[in-house]
N, C-alpha and C positions, 0 to 999 in steps of 0.2 A: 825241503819245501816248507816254509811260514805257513801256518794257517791265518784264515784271516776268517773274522768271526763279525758276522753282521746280525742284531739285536732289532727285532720286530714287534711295535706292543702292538695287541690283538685283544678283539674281544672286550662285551660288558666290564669284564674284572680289570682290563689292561693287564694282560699277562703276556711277559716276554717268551716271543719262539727266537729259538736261534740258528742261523744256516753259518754250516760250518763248508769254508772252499781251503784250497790250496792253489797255488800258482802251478800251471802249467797242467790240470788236472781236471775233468771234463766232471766228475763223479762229487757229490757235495753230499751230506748230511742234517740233517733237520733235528733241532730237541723239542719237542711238545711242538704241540698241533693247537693251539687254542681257534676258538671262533673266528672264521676269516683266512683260516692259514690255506685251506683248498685255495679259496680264489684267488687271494694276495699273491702268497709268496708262488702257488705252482706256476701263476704267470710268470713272474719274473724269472724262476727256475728256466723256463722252456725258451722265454727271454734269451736267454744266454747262453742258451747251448748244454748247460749244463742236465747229471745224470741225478736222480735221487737213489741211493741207494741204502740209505737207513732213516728210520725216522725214532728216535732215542726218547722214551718218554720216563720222566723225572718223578710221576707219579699220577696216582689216577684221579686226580680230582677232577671233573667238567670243566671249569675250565683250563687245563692242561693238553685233556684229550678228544675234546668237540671234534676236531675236524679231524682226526685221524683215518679214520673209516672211509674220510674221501680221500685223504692224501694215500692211502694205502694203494685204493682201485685205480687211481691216474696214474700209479706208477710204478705200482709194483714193487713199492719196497721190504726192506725187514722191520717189522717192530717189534723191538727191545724193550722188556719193562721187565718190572719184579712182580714173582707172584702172591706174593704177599695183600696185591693190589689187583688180583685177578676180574673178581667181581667187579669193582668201578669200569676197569676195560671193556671188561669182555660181558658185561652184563651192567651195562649203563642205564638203561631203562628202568632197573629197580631205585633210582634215585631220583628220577622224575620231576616225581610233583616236589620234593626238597626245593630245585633249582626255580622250577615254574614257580612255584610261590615269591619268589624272589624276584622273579623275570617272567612276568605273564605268557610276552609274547615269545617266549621259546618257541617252537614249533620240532615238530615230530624228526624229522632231519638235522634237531641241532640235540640230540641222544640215540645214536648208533653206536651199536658196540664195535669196539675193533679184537679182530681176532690175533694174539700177538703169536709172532714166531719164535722166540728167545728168551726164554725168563735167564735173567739173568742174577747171579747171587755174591754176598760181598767180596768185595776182592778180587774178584773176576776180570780179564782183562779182554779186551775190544781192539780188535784189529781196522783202523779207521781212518783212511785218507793217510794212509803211510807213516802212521802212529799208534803207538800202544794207548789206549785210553784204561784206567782202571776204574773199575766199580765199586764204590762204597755204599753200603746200604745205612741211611740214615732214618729210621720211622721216630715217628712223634706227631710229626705234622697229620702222615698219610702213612699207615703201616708197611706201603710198598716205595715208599722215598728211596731218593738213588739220587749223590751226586758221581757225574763221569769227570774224572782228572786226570790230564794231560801234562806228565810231568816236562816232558820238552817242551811244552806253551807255556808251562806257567800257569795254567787257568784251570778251573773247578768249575762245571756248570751245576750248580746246586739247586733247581729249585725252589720248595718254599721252605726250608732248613732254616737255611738263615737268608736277612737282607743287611743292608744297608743300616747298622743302630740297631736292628729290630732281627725277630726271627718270627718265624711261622705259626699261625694259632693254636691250638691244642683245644678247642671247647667246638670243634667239629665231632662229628660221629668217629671213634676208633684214634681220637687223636689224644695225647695223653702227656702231659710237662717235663714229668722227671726221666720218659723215656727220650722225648726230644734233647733236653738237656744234656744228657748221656753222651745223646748220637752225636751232638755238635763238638762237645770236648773229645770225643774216642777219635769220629771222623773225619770232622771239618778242621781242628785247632791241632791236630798233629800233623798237617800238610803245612810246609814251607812256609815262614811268613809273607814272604815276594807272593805266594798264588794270588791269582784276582780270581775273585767269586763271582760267579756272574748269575744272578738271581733268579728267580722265576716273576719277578714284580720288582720294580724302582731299577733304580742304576748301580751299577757295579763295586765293590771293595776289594780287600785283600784280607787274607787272615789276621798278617799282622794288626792293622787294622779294628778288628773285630773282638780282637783279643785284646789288645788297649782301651777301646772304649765302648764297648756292645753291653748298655744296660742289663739285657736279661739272660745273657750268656758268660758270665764271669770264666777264666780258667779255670779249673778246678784247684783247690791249693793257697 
């Protein structure tokens, strides 16, 4: 069965959620929940008949995990993260006024903790729409970063790790360079050149890619 992977920007930050379907298969997966993602995509989910059965979160920053807390209650899914990243989760409210000062109009419903089912830790493998996903923990960005890789797709959904040219901040709270650095050569640049990365923000690449021209990510060597 092909997956087939449809790319939704969401939210202030425009941050990509992804629904992951297969043909012939009622059951779909969701990675990050950014602002919007309850009412956007769970219509189109119901839309179509289709089941939610995981909701895969790449790390805890707001806007990754806004809407989680509702996509959770409309459907009853699993969510998956690392605990590295417990507190952003599962105690969102301590980070508040951070985001409000940035975004006045937040309001009280867009910092709900979600309570996750699965920590999950590196290397770890995910049984998902009739595919092994594996788990790589990359911190730098967000201490509890996670890309999930599907070596039969071909694809890595990474998060804010890396993008497009560019990789993820480090002068956030708990975010740090030479750790991110690290994560990107151990985790990201030893998976297949063919993988496509599929980001947490901008549009998609491939290792290869990333490894030829990615300014702030050189190979190591």
């Amino acid at each position: 069965m092909s997956l087939r992977v449809e790319s939704v920007c969401l939210g202030p930050f425009e941050t990509n959620a992804y629904l992951l379907t297969t043909e012939g298969s009622s059951e779909c997966v969701l990675v990050d929940a950014p602002k919007g993602a309850a009412g956007n995509l769970l219509e189109e989910i119901r839309s179509r008949g289709l089941r939610l059965t995981h909701l895969l979160l790449t790390h805890g920053h707001w806007d990754h995990m806004c809407d989680a807390a509702a996509v959770k209650e409309a459907t009853g899914c699993q969510v998956l993260a690392h605990r590295d990243d417990q507190v952003l989760i599962e105690e969102i409210e301590r980070v508040r006024a951070r985001y409000q000062a940035m975004i006045p109009w937040l309001t009280d419903r867009d910092f709900r903790g979600c309570k996750v089912d699965r920590w999950l830790a590196d290397g770890e493998r995910v049984e998902l729409l009739g595919r092994a996903f594996e788990t790589r923990h990359v911190p730098g960005h967000c201490p509890g970063s996670l890309l999930f890789w599907s070596p039969a797709d071909r694809l890595a959904l990474v998060g804010d790790a890396i993008f497009q040219g560019s990789v993820g901040r480090t002068d956030l709270p708990n975010g740090d360079w030479p750790t991110l650095l690290a994560s990107i050569r151990a985790r990201v640049y030893t998976l297949p050149d063919d993988t496509h990365l599929l980001p947490g923000h901008g549009d998609p690449t491939t290792v290869g890619a990333e490894k030829a021209g990615n300014p702030y990510a050189k190979p190591a060597g």
